[in-house]
C-alpha positions as CSV (number, residue, x, y, z in Angstrom):
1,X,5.6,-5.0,49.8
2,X,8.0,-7.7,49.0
3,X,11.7,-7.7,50.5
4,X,14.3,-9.0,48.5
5,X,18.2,-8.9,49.0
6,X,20.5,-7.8,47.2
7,X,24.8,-8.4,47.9
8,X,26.8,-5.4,47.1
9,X,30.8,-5.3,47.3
10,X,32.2,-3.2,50.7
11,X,33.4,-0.6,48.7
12,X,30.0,0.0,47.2
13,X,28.2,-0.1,50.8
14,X,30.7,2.3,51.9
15,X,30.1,5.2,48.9
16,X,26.5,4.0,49.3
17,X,26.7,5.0,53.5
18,X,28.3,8.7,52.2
19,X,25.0,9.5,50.3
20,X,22.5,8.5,53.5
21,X,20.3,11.6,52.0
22,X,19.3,9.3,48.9
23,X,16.6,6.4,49.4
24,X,18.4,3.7,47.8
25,X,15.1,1.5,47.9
26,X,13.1,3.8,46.1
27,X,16.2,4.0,43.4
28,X,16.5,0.4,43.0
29,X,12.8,-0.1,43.0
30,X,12.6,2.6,40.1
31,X,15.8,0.4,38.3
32,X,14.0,-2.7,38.4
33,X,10.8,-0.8,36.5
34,X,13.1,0.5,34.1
35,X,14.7,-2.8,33.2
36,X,11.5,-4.6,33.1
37,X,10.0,-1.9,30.7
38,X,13.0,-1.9,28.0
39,X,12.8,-5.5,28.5
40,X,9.3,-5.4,27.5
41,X,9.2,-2.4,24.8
42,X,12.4,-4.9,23.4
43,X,9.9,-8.2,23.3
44,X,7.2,-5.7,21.3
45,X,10.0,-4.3,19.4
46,X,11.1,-7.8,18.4
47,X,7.4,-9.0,17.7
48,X,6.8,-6.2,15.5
49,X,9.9,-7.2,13.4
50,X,8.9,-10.6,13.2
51,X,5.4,-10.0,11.8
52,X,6.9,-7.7,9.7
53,X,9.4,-10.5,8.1
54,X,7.1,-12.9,7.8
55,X,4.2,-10.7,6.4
56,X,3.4,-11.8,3.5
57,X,2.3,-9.1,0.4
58,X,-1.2,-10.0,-1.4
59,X,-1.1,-9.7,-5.3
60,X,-2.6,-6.9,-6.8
61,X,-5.2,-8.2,-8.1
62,X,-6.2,-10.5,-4.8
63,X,-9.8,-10.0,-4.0
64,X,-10.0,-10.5,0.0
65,X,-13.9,-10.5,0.0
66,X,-14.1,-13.2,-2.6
67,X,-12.0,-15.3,-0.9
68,X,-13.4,-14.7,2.1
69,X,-17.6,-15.3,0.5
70,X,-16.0,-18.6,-0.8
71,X,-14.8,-20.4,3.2
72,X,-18.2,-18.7,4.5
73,X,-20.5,-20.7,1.2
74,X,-18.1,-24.0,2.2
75,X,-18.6,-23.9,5.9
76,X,-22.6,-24.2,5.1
């Protein structure tokens, strides 16, 4: 693993000391998971959104195969 540092203010360190039963590693380790997934369910979140806004609706009487027969016969 990694090591990384992290500054904390001495009145922090000191409530931190009191509570020597938790495993502040694993708790800032599980923190820094968390963040990174609501960072990333936020970017999919955002994504989704986007397509969504710039989705455009077909016409109803749009015919995707015809269009679709016609770039296929003007490729050849």
């Amino acid at each position: 693993m990694t090591n990384i540092s992290v500054r904390i203010d001495p009145e922090l360190k000191k409530k931190m000391d009191s509570l020597k039963h938790l495993n502040w590693s694993e708790i800032i380790r599980k923190a820094i998971k968390s963040e990174i997934q609501n960072e990333t369910e936020n970017n999919k979140a955002k994504a989704v959104l986007l397509n969504e806004k710039i989705r455009k609706i077909a016409p109803e009487n749009y015919n995707s195969v015809e269009i679709i027969r016609k770039f296929r016969e003007e490729r050849h």
